[in-house]
C-alpha positions as a Python dict, from the first residue, in 0.01 Angstrom:
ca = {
    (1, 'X'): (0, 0, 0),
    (2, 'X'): (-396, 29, 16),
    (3, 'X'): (-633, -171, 70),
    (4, 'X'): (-951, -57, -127),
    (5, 'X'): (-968, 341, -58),
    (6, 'X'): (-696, 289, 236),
    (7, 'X'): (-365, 406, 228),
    (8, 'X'): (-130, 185, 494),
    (9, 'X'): (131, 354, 699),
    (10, 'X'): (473, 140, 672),
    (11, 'X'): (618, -146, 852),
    (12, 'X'): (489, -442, 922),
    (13, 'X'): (78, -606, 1055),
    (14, 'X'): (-13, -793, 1382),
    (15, 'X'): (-178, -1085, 1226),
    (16, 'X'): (-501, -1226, 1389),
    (17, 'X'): (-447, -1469, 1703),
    (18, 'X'): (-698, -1609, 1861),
    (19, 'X'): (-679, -1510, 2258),
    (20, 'X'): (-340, -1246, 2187),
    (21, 'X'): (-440, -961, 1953),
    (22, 'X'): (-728, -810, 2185),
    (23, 'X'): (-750, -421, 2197),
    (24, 'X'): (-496, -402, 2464),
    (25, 'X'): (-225, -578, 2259),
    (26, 'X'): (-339, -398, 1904),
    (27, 'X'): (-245, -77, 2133),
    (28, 'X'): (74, -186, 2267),
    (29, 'X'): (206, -333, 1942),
    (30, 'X'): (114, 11, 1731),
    (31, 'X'): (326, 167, 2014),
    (32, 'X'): (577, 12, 1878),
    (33, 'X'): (549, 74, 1547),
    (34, 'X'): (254, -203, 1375),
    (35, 'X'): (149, -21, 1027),
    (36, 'X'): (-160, -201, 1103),
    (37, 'X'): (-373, -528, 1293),
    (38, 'X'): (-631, -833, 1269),
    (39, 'X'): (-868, -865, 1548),
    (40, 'X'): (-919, -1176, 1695),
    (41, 'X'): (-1153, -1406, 1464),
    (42, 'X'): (-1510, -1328, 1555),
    (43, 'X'): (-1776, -1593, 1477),
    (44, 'X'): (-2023, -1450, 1200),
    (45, 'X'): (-2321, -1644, 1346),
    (46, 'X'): (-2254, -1645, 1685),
    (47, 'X'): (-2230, -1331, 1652),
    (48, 'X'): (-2543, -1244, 1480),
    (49, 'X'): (-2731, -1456, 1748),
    (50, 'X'): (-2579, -1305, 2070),
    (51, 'X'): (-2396, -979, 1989),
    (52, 'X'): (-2423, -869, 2355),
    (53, 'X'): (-2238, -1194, 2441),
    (54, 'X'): (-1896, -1033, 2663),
    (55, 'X'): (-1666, -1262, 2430),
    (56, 'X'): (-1829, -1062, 2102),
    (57, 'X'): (-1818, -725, 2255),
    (58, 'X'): (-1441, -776, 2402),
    (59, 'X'): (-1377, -887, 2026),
    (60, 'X'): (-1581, -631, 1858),
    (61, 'X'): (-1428, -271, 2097),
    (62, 'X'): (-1148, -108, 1903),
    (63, 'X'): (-928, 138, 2084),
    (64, 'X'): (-854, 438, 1950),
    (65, 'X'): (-526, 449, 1988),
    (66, 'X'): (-481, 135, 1828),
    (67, 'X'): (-475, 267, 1446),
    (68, 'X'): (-590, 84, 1102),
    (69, 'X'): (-720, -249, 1212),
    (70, 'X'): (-980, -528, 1038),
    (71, 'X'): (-1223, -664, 1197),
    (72, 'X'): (-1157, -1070, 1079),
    (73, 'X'): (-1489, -1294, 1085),
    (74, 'X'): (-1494, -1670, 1016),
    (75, 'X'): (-1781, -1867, 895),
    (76, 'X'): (-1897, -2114, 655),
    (77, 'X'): (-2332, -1969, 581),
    (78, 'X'): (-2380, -1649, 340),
    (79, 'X'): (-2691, -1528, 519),
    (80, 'X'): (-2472, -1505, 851),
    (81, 'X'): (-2185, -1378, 714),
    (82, 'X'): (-2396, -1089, 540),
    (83, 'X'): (-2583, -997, 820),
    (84, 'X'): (-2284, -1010, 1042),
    (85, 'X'): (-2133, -769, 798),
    (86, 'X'): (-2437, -543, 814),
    (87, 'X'): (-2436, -532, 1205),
    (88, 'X'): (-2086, -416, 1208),
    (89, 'X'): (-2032, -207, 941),
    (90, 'X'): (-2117, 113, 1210),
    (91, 'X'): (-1823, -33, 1410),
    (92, 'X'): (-1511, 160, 1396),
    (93, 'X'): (-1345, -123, 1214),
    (94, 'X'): (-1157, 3, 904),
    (95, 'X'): (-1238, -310, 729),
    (96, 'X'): (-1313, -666, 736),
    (97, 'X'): (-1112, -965, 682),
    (98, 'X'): (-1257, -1273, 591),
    (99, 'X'): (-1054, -1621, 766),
    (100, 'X'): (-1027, -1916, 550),
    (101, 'X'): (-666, -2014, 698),
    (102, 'X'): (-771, -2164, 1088),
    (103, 'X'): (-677, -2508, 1105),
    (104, 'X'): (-821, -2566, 1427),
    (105, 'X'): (-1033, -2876, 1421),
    (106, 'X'): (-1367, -2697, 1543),
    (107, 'X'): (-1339, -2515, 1323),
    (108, 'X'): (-1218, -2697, 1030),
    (109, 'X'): (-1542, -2955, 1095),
    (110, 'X'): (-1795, -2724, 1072),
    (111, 'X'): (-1692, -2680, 712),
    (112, 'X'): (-1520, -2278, 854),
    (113, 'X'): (-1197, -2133, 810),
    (114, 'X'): (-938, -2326, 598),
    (115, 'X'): (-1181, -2601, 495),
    (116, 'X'): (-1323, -2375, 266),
    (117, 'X'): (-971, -2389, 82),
    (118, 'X'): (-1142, -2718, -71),
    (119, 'X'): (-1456, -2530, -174),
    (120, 'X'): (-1276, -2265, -401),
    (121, 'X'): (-1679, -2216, -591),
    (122, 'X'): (-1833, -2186, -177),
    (123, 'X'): (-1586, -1900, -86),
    (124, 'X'): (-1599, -1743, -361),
    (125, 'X'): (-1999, -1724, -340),
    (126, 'X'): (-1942, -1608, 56),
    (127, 'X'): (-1632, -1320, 11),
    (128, 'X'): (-1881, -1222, -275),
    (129, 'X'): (-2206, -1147, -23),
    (130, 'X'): (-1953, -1012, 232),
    (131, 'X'): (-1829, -754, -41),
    (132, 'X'): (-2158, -673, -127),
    (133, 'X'): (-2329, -627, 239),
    (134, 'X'): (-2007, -404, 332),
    (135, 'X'): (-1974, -44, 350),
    (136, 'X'): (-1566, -97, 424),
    (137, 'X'): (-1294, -280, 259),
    (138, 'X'): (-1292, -688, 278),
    (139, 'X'): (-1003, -876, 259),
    (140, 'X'): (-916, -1223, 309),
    (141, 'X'): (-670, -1423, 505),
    (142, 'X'): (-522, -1822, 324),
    (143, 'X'): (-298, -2115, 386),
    (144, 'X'): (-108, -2308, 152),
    (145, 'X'): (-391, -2513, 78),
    (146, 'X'): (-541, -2830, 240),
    (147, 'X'): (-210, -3059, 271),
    (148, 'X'): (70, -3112, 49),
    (149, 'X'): (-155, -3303, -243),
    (150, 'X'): (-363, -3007, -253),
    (151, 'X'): (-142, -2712, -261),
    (152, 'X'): (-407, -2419, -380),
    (153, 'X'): (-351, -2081, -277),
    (154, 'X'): (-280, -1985, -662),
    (155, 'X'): (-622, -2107, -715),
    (156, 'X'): (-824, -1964, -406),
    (157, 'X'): (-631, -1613, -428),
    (158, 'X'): (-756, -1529, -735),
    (159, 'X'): (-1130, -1644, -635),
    (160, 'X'): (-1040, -1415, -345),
    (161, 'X'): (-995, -1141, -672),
    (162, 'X'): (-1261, -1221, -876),
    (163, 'X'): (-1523, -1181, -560),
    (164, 'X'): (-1447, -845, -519),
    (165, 'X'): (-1151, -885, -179),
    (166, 'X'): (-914, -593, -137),
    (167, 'X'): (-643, -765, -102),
    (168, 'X'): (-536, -1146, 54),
    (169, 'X'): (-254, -1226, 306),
    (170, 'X'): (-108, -1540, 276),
    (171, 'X'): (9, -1814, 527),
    (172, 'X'): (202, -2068, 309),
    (173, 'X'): (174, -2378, 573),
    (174, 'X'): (-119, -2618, 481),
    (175, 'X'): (-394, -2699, 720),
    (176, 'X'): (-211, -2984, 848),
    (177, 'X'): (144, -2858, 921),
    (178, 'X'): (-74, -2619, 1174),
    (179, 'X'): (230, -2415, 1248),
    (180, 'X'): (499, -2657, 1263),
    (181, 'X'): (792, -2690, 1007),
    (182, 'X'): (913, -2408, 785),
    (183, 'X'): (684, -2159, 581),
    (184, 'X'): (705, -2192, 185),
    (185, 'X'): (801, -1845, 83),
    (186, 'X'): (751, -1954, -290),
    (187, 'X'): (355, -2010, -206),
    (188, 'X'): (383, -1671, -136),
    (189, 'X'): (545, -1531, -482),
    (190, 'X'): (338, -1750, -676),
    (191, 'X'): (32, -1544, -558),
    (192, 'X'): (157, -1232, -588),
    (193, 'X'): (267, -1341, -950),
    (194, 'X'): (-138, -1477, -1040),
    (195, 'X'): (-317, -1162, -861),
    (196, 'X'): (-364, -798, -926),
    (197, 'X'): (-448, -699, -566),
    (198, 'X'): (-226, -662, -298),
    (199, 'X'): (-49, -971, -122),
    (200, 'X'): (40, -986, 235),
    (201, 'X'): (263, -1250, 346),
    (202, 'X'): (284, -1401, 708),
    (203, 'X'): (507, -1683, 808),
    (204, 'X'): (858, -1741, 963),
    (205, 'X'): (938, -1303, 1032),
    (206, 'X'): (1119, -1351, 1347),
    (207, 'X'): (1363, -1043, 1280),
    (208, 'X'): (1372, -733, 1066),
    (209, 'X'): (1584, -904, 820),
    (210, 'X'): (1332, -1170, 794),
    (211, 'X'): (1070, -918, 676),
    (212, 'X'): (1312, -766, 444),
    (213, 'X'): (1383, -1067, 318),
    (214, 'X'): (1037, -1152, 233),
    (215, 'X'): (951, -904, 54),
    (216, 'X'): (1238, -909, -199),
    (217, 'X'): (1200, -1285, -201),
    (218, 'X'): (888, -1283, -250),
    (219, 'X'): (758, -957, -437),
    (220, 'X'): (434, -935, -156),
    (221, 'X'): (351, -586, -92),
    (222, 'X'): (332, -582, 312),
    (223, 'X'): (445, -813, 558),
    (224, 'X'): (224, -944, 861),
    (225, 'X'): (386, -1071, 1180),
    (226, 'X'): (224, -1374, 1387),
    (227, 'X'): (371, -1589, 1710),
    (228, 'X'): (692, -1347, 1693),
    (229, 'X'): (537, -1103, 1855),
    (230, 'X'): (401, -1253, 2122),
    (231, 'X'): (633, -1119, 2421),
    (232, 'X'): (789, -932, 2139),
    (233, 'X'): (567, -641, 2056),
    (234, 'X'): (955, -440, 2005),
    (235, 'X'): (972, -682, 1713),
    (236, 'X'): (753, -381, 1473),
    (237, 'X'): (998, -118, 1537),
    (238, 'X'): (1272, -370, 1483),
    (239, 'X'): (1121, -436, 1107),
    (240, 'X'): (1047, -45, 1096),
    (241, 'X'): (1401, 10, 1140),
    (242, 'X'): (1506, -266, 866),
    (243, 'X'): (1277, -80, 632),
    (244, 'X'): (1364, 249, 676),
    (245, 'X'): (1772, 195, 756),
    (246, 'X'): (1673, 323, 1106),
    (247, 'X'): (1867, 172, 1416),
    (248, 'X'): (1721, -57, 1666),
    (249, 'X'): (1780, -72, 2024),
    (250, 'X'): (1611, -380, 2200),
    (251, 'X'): (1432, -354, 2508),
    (252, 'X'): (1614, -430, 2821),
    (253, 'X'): (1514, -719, 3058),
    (254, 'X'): (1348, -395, 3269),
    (255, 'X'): (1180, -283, 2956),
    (256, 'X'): (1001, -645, 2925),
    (257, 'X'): (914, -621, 3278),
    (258, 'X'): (748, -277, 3320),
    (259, 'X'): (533, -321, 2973),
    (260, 'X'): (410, -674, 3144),
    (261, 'X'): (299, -460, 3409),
    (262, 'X'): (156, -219, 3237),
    (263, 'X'): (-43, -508, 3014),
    (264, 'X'): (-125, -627, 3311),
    (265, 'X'): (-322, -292, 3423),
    (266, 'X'): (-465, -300, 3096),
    (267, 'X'): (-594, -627, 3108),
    (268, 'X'): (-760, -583, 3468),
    (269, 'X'): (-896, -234, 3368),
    (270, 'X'): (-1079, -378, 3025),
    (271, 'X'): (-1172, -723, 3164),
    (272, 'X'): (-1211, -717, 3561),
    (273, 'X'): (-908, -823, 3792),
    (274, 'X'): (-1032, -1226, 3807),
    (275, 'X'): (-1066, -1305, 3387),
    (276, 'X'): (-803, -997, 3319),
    (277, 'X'): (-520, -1205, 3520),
    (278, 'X'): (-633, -1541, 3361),
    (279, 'X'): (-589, -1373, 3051),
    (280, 'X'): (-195, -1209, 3139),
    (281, 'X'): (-25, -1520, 3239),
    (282, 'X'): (55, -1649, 2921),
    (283, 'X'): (104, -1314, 2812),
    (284, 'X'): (376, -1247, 3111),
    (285, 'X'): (526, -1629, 3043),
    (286, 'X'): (597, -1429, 2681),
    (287, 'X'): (767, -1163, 2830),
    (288, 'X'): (1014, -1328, 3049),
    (289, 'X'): (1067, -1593, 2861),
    (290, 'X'): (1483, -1628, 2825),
    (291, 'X'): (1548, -1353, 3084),
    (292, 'X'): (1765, -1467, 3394),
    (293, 'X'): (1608, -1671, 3671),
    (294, 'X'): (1272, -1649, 3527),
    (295, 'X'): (1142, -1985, 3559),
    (296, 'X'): (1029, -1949, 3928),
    (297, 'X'): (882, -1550, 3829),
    (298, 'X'): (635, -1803, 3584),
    (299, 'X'): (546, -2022, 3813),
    (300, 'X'): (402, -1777, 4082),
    (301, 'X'): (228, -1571, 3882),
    (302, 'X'): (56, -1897, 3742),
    (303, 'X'): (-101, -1925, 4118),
    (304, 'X'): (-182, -1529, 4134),
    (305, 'X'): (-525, -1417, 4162),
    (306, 'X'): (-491, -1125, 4252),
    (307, 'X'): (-336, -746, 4103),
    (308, 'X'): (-121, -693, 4414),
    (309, 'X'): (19, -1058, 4373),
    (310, 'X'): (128, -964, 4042),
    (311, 'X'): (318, -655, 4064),
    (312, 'X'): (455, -753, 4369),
    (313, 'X'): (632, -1083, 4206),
    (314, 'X'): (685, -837, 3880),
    (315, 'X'): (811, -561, 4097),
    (316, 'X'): (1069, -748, 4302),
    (317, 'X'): (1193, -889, 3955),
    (318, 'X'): (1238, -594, 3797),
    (319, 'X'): (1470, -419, 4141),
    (320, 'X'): (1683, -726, 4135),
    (321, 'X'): (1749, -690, 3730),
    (322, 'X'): (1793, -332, 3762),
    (323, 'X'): (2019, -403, 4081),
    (324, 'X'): (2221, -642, 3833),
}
C-alpha cells in the first residue's frame, strides 16, 4: 500500500491515542512488528502559538527507531492549520494526518475533530489548504458520521478525495457511540467501494483473525489497531503472523513484566522520573491486567513516585512468576 509517494511495509498501524502512542510506545509497538503509527493528536493552533510548549515538543519528537509514522493535527481554522503544516513540514514526520473522528466534547465544541463530519464543504476547504501548505503526504482519519441519523462517511471520504488526502482510515462508530458497542464493518466497505484512494479501517481488531477478517470483509487496503494494543503491543506480530501464515507465540506473564519495565525506563529517561511515572501507571495497569495476583501489583505502583519503587514492586513480581 502507499500513501502518496510511500510504499508501507506489511501488517497492521498503531492508530492515534491521545496520552498512549508517544515516541516510546511508537518504538515498542514497531518492535513488534507495527507496518506503521499516528502520533498523538497535536493541536494546529496551539501549536502555532506555543511550539516550545513541553506537551508540543513531547508530541512533535519522533524516534528513529520508530519507522513510518504521521504526524495527526486536529483543528477547525485554515490559517492555523496551514501554518501548522508549514512549521512542521522540516520535522521528520513522514506525513500528516488530518483528525476529524475525536468525539471528545472539547473538542467536538470548538467545532474540531468529528464535528466537522457535519461540515462536509468546511473540511473539505481545510484538508485542501493542508494539502497545499505540505511538502509530505496528508491523510485523514473519520467516524461513521455524527449519530445514527447522520451516517456520512460515504459522503466525507470522498471530500477527503476530492481535496487532494492520500488516503482516509476509517472508524465506523459515530460520534456518539464514543467507543462503546460494536464497529460497523459495512461503513467500512462502503468507502472503500465510493473512493479511489486507499482505505484504512480501525475498529473491533482484537486478534490476528480479526484483521484478516477485515480486510476480506471489507476490501480496505490496511488495517489500523486502537485500544487492543494497549498492554498488547505483541498484538502486531500476532496480525503479522495471520498475514503472512507465520506462527505466533504470545508473550509470557515474564515477557509483560520486563517490557513494563523497560517502558518504564523509557518513560523516566524521555520525560523526567516525577511526570514519566504519572505517565506508566496506566500503562503498567495494561500490562498486568489478567495475570495472576495482579490486583495488589496495581495498586502499589498507583502510590509510587519513585523509579526504585517501581522496579522493586515489578521485580519481585516477575521472581515469583518465574518461580511459578
Amino acid at each position: 500500500m502507499r500513501i502518496g509517494d510511500i510504499e508501507l511495509p506489511a501488517g497492521a498501524a498503531l492508530a492515534p491515542m491521545a496520552g498512549v502512542t508517544d515516541a516510546n510506545m511508537r518504538v515498542l509497538c514497531r518492535e513488534q512488528g507495527s507496518a506503521w503509527a499516528v502520533s498523538e493528536m497535536l493541536s494546529a493552533k496551539g501549536y502555532v502559538y506555543a511550539p516550545e510548549r513541553r506537551v508540543h515538543k513531547e508530541i512533535t519528537h519522533k524516534d528513529p527507531r520508530e519507522g513510518m509514522t504521521g504526524l495527526q493535527l486536529f483543528g477547525s481554522e485554515q490559517h492555523m492549520l496551514t501554518e501548522a503544516v508549514k512549521l512542521l513540514n522540516e520535522s521528520a514526520f513522514e506525513f500528516f494526518d488530518f483528525n476529524m473522528g475525536c468525539p471528545a466534547h472539547k473538542i467536538v465544541t470548538n467545532g474540531e475533530g468529528c464535528a466537522l463530519m457535519r461540515e462536509p464543504a468546511k473540511a473539505g476547504r481545510l484538508i485542501e489548504a493542508m494539502v497545499k501548505a505540505s511538502a509530505k503526504p496528508v491523510t485523514v482519519k473519520i467516524r461513521a458520521g455524527w449519530d445514527a441519523e447522520h451516517i456520512n462517511a460515504r459522503e466525507i471520504a470522498r471530500v477527503v478525495e476530492l481535496s487532494g488526502a492520500s488516503a482516509v482510515t476509517v472508524h465506523p462508530r459515530t460520534r456518539d457511540m464514543f467507543y462503546s458497542g460494536h464497529a460497523a464493518w459495512d461503513i467500512i466497505a462502503d468507502v472503500k467501494q465510493s473512493v479511489r484512494i486507499p482505505v484504512i479501517g480501525n475498529g473491533d481488531i482484537r486478534s490476528g483473525g480479526d484483521a484478516v477478517n477485515m480486510l476480506t470483509q471489507t476490501g480496505c487496503d490496511a488495517v489500523m489497531v486502537a485500544r487492543a494494543a494497549q498492554g498488547n503491543i505483541w498484538i502486531f506480530a500476532e496480525i503479522l503472523c495471520a498475514l503472512t501464515g507465520g506462527t505466533f507465540t504470545p508473550p509470557s506473564p515474564g515477557d509483560r513484566i520486563r517490557t513494563a519495565l523497560r517502558h518504564t525506563d523509557m518513560q523516566i529517561l524521555s520525560r523526567g522520573e516525577e511526570y514519566g511515572i504519572a505517565e506508566m501507571r496506566k500503562f503498567i495497569a495494561w500490562y498486568t491486567q489478567g495475570l495472576p495476583s495482579s490486583a495488589s501489583l496495581r495498586a502499589g505502583v498507583n502510590g509510587y513516585t519513585r523509579r526504585e519503587q517501581i522496579h522493586a514492586a515489578l521485580n519481585e513480581y516477575l521472581a515469583k512468576t518465574e518461580k511459578g
